[in-house]
C-alpha positions in Angstrom: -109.2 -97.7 -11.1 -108.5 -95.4 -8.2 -105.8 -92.5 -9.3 -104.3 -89.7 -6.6 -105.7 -86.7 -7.3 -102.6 -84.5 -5.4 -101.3 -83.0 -8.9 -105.2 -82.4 -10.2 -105.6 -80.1 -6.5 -102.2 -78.2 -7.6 -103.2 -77.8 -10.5 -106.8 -76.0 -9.6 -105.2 -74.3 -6.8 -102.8 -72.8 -9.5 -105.9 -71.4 -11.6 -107.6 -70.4 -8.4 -104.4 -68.2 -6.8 -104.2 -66.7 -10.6 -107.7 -65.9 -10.6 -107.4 -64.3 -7.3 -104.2 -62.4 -8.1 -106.2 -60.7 -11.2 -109.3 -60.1 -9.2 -107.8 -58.2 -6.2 -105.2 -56.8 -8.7 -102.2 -58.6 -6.7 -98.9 -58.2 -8.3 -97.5 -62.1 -8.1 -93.9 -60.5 -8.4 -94.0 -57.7 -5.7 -95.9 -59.7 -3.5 -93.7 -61.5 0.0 -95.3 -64.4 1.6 -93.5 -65.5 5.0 -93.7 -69.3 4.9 -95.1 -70.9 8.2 -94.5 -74.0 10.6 -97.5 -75.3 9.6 -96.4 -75.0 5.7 -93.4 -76.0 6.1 -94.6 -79.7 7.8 -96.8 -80.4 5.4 -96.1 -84.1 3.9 -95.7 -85.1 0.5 -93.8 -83.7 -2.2 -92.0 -80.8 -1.3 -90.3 -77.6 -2.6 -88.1 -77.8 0.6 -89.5 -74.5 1.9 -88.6 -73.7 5.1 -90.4 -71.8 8.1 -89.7 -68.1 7.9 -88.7 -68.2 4.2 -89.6 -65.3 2.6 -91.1 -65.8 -1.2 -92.6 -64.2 -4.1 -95.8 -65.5 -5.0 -94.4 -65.9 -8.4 -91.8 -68.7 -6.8 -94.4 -70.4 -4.7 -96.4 -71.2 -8.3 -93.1 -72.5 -9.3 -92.3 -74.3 -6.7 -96.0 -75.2 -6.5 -95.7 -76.9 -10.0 -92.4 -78.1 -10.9 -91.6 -79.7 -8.1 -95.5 -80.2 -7.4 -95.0 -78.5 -4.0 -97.5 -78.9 -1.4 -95.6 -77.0 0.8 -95.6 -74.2 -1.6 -99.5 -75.2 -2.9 -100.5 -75.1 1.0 -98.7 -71.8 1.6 -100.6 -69.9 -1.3 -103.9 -71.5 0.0 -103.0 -70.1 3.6 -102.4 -66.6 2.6 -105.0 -66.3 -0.3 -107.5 -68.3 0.9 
């Protein structure tokens, strides 16, 4: 049976943004990210973010995962990626 795999890409993006963050030394919690038009379109499940909300990078994984963002999941991917 075919299954979405939306939550499984969060979920690796999650572990790839925390990898990152410990690589580069990123500090998730001091960290701004400015979301953009592009972010803030995507469709989907949503966090509701909006274009030129300002967020820690800590919020975006939680609005990333508890509301399984892909607003929030696509903005991470823009600015880490």
């Amino acid at each position: 049976m075919r299954r979405e795999v939306a939550s499984l890409t969060k979920m690796m993006t999650l572990l790839t943004v925390i990898k990152l963050l410990a690589r580069f030394n990123i500090n998730p919690l001091k960290t701004f990210i400015t979301i953009t038009k592009a972010a803030s379109i995507v469709t989907g499940t949503t966090a509701n973010l909006r274009q030129s909300d300002v967020l820690t990078i800590e919020q975006l994984q939680y609005g990333m995962m508890l509301p399984s963002g892909n607003d929030a999941a696509y903005t991470l991917a823009e600015y880490l990626g």
